[in-house]
C-alpha positions in Angstrom: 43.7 54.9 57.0 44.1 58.5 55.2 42.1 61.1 56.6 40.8 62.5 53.2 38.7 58.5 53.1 38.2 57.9 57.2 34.8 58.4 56.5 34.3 55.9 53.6 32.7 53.2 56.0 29.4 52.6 57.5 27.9 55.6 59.1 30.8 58.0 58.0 33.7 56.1 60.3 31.2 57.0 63.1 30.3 53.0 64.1 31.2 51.9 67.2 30.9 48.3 68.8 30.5 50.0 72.7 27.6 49.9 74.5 28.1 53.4 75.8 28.1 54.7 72.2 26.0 58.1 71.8 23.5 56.6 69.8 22.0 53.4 68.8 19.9 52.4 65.8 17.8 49.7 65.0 16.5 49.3 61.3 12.8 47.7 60.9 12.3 46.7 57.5 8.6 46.3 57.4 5.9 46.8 54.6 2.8 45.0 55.1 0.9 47.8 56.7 1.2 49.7 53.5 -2.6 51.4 51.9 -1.2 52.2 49.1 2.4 51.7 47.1 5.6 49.4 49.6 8.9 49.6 49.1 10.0 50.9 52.5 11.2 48.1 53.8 14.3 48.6 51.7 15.1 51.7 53.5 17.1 51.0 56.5 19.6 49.0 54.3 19.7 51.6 51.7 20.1 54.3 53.7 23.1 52.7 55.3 24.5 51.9 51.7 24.4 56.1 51.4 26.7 56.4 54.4 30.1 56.2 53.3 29.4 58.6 51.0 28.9 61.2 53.7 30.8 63.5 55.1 31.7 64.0 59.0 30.3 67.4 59.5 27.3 69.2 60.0 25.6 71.6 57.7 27.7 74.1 59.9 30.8 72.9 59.6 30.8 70.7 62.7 32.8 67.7 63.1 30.9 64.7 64.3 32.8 62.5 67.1 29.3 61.0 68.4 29.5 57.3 68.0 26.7 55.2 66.2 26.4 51.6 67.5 24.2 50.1 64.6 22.1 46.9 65.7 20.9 45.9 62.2 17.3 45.2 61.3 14.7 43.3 62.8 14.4 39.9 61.2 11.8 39.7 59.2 8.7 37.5 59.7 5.8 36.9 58.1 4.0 36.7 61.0 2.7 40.3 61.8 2.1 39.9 65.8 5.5 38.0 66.5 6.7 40.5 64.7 6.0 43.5 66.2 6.9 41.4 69.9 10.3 41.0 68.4 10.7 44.8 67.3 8.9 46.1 70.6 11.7 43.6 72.4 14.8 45.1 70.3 13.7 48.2 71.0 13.2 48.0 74.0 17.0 46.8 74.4 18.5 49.8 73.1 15.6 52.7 74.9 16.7 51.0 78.0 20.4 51.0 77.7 23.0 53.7 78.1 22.6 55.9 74.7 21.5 59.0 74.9 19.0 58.4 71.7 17.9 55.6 70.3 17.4 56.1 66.5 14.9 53.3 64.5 14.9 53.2 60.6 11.5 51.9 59.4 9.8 50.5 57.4 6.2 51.8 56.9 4.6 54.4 59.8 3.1 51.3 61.6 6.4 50.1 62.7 5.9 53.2 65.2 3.2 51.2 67.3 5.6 48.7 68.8 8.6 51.0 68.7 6.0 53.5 71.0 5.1 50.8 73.4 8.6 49.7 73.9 9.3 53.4 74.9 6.6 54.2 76.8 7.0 51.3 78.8 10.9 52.3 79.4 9.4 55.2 81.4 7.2 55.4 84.8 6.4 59.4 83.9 4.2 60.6 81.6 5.7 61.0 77.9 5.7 63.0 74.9 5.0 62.0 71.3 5.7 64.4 67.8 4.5 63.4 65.0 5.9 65.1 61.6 3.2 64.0 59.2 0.8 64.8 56.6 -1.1 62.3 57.8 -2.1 62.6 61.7 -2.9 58.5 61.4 -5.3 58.8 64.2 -8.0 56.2 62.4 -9.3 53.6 65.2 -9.0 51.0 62.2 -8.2 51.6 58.7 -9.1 48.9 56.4 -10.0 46.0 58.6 -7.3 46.4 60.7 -5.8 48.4 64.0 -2.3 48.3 63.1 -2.6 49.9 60.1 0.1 52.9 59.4 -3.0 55.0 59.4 -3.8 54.2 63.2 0.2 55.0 64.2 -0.6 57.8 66.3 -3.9 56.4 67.4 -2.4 53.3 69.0 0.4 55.2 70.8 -2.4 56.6 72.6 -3.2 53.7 74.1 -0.3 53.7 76.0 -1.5 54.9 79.5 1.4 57.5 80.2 0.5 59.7 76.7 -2.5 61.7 77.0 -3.7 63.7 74.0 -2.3 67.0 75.9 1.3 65.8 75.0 0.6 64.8 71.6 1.4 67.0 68.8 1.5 67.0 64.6 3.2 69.1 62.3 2.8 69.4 58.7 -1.0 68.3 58.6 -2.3 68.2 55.5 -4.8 65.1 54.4 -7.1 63.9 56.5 -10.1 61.0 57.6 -13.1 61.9 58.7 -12.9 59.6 61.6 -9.6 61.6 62.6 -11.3 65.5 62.5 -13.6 64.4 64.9 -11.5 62.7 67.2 -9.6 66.4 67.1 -12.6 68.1 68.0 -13.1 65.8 70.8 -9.4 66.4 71.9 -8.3 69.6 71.1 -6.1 69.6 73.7 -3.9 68.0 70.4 -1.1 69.8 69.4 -2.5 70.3 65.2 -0.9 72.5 63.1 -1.1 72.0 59.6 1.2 72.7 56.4 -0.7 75.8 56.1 0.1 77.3 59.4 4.0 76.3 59.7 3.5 78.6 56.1 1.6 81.3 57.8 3.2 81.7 60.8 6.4 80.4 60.5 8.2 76.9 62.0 9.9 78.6 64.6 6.7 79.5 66.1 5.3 76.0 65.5 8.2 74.6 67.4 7.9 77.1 69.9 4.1 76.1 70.4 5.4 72.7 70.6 7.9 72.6 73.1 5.6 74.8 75.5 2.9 71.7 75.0 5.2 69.0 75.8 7.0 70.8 79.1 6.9 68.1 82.0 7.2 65.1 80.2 9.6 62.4 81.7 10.7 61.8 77.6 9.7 62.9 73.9 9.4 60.5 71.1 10.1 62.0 67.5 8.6 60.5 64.8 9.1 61.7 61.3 6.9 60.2 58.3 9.1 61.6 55.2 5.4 62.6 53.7 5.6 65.4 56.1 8.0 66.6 53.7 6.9 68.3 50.6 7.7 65.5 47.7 9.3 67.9 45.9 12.2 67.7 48.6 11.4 63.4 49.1 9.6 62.4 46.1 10.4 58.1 47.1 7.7 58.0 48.9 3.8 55.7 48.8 1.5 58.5 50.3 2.6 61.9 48.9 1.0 64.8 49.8 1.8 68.2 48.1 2.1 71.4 50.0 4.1 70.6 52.9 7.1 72.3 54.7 10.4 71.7 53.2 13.5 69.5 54.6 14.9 73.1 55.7 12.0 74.1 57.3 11.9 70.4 58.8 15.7 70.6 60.1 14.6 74.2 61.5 12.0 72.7 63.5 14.4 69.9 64.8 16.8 72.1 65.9 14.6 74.0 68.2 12.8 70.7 69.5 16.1 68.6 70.2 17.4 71.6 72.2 14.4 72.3 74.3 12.8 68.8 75.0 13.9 65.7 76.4 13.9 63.4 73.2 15.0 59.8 73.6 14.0 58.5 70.7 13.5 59.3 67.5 12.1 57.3 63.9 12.1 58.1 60.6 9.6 56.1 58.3 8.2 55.5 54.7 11.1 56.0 52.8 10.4 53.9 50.0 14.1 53.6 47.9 11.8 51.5 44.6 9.8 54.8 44.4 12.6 57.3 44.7 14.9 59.8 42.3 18.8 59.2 42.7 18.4 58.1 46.2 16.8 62.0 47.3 14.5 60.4 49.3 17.3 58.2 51.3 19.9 61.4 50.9 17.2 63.6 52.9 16.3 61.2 55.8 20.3 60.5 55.8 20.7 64.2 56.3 18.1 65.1 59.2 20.0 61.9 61.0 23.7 63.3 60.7 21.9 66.7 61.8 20.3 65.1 64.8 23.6 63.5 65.3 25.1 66.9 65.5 21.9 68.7 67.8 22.6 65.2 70.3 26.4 66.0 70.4 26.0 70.3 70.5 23.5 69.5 74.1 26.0 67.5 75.5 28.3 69.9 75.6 26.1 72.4 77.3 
């Protein structure tokens, strides 16, 4: 094949078959959980639709070598409990093998619940969750239900090896009642909203960050694309305005893949029926090749 078109194929030319392979991604194409408008479980398979139409570098001119073994999707099933035990199984699978980070396409935010337990079981230590949100989705029940993608954060914490200490949002911007006062009962919570990463910067965020989470045995990453400003991701069913942008976002990444011990890493609520020529897809697409790059630049170090 010509090099000028190597990368027209599914994750840029960068898909492997080996079980070794750098990285390892599940897709979780899930919707029900939704409070307001779906769509999101089209995103894993448009967002790999996008891929051929990528480049192999970095934003800094970095050429990626880091292989991708892509798992699919979870199959879907219309029955909600079997189907988080199917996606808490196949992730598990891929935490517990031998890539350095395993990378899971949802799907609405509550697809994080089994994705969470399957990684916090995959560790004896203690372990370290980020969530970038406008939402810190820390309601007990939302709506007659506990799996709600409002109660994402709040069911991770039910996992006995996270404690509030090593939790931490960024971007917080819209809020329940119910989840201010479970703050100001925990404000050991990392909780910095849109307005701060303004004020003070998202290096000094980040910073704040990674001093919280020092000690942990692993970090999960979770990124709800409505931590974005929707002027940067627009195809999304919870917008919130004033938020940090996509380069302010990729800032903060930077700083938190090279400083913590991140395993795992999901991005969620891109909803492709509600987006603007595929911008929404385009900027998740984006933080993942950069993450690709931040996985490949530590192992060299």
């Amino acid at each position: 094949m010509s090099k000028l078109v190597e990368h027209r194929a599914l994750w840029s030319g960068l898909a492997s078959q080996a079980d070794n392979a750098e990285i390892g991604v599940l897709g979780v194409p899930f919707d029900n959980a939704v409070s307001w408008r779906g769509g999101t479980r089209h995103a894993p398979q448009r967002i790999r639709s996008i891929t051929p139409h990528l480049g192999l570098t970095t934003e800094e001119g970095v050429l990626l070598k880091i292989r991708v073994k892509d798992y699919g999707d979870v199959e879907t099933d219309l029955n909600w409990e079997r189907f988080f035990e199917t996606t808490e199984a196949s992730a598990a699978e891929i935490i517990q093998g031998r890539h350095r980070l395993a990378f899971f396409l949802g799907g609405d935010h509550s697809v994080g619940i089994p994705l969470f337990k399957a990684f916090a079981k995959s560790f004896t230590g203690p372990v370290g969750y980020i969530q970038f949100d406008s939402h810190p989705d820390l309601a007990d029940n939302f709506e007659g239900h506990p799996w709600s993608h409002a109660n994402t954060a709040r069911r991770n914490l039910d996992q006995p090896n996270l404690s509030p200490a090593h939790l931490a949002f960024v971007g917080l911007r819209s809020f329940l009642t119910e989840e201010l006062d479970y703050y100001a009962a925990h404000p050991e919570i990392g909780w910095h909203t849109a307005r701060s990463v303004y004020g003070r910067g998202i290096e000094a965020v980040a910073r704040d960050v990674i001093r919280q989470i020092q000690g942990v045995e692993a970090v999960y990453m979770s990124l709800d694309i409505d931590g974005i400003d929707p002027s940067c991701t627009p195809g999304t069913g919870t917008p919130e305005h004033g938020g940090p942008t996509t380069r302010e976002c990729l800032e903060f990444l930077r700083l938190i893949f090279a400083n913590l011990p991140i395993r795992a890493m999901d991005i969620v609520e891109v909803s492709p029926p509600l987006d603007l020529s595929d911008v929404t897809s385009l900027a998740a697409l984006k933080v993942m090749y950069e993450v690709f790059g931040f996985m490949q630049e530590k192992a060299t170090q």
